[in-house]
ZAMARNU-263307 format. One line per 10 residues: number of its first residue (from 1); for each residue x, y, z of N, C-alpha, C. Coordinates in steps of 0.02 Angstrom, whole numbers. Example, Ala and Ser with C-alpha at 12.3 -4.5 7.8 and 13.67 -1.06 7.14 Angstrom:
2
1) 660,-284,390,615,-225,390,660,-165,390  642,-112,354,684,-53,357,645,2,394
***
This chain:
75
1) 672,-3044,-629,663,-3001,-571,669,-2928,-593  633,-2880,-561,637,-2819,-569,672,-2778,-569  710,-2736,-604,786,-2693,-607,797,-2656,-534  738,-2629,-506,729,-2590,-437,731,-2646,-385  687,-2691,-379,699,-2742,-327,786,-2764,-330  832,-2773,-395,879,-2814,-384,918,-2747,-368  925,-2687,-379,973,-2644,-363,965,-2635,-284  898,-2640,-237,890,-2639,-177,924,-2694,-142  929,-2752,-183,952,-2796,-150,1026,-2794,-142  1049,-2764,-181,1149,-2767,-210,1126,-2706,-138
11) 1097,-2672,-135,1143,-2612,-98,1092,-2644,-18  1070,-2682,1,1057,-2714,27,1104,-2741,90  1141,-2788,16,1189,-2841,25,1265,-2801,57  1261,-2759,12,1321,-2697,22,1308,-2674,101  1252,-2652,130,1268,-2631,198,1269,-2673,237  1244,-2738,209,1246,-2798,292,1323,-2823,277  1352,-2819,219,1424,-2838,221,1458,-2794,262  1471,-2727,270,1508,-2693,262,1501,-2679,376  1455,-2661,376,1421,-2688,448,1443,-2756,461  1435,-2777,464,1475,-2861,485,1541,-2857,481
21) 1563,-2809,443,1648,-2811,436,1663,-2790,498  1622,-2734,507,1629,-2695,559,1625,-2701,638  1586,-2759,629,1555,-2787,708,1493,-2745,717  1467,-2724,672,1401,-2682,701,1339,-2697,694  1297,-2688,757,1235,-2739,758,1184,-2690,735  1143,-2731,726,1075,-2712,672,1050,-2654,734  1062,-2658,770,1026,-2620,852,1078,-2554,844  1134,-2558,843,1155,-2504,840,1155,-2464,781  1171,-2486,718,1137,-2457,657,1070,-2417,658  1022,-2456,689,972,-2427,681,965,-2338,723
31) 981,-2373,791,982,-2318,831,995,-2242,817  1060,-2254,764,1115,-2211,743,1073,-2174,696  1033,-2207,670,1001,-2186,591,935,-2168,612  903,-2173,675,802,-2176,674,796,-2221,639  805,-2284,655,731,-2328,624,745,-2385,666  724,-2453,661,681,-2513,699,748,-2560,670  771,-2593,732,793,-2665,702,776,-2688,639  702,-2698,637,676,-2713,589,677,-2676,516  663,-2628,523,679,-2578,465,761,-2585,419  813,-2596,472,853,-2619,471,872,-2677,416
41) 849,-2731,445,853,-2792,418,808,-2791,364  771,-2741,343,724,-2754,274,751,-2719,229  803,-2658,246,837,-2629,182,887,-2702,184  936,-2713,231,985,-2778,218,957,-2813,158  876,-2838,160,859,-2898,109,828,-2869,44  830,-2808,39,805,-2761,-20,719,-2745,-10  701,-2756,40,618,-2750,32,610,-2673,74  651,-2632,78,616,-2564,115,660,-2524,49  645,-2478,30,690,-2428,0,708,-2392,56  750,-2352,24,778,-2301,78,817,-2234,59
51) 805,-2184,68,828,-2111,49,876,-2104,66  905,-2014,34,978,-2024,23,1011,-2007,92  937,-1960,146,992,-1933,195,997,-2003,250  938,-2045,233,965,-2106,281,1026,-2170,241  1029,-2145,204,1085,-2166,170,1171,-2145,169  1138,-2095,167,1220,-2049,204,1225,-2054,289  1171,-2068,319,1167,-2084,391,1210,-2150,407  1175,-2193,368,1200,-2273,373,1266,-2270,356  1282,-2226,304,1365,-2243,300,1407,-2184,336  1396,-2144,357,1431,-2129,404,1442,-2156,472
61) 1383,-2195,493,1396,-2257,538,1443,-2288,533  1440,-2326,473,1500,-2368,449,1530,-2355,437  1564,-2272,421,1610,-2270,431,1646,-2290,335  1592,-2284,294,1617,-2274,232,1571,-2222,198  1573,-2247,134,1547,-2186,68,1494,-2215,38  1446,-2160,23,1370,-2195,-17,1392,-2224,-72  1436,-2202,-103,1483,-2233,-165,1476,-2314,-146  1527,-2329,-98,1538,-2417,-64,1467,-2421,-62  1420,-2416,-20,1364,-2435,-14,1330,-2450,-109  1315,-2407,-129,1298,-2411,-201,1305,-2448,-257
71) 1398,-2472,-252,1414,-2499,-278,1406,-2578,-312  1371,-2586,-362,1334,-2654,-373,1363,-2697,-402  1423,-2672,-447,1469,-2717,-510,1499,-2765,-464  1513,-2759,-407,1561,-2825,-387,1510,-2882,-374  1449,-2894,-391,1410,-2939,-389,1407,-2986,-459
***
């Protein structure tokens, strides 16, 4: 698999964890950030990329650090 596809996926994996910890639905994530349920759920599975200021968006939602989000070694 591709070095870019699998790093999308770790940081993917990283925001639908971290959101679920949280109780926070794909609907309100999105809202918070501009984009689609859907949009949503396609960074979750690694198939959308996504930039840094909606990246710093998403985790200030949650309420953590692009660092946590980023973070791939605990995989």
């Amino acid at each position: 698999m591709e070095p870019t596809i699998m790093f999308l996926q770790k940081i993917g994996a990283n925001i639908k964890s971290i959101r679920k910890k949280k109780l926070i639905k794909q609907d309100t994530l999105a809202k918070g950030v501009g984009l689609t349920k859907s949009e949503i759920s396609r960074i979750e599975n690694g198939k959308r990329e996504i930039g840094v200021s909606k990246l710093a968006a998403i985790a200030g939602i949650l309420g953590t650090s692009i660092e946590a989000i980023l973070e791939t070694d605990k995989f």
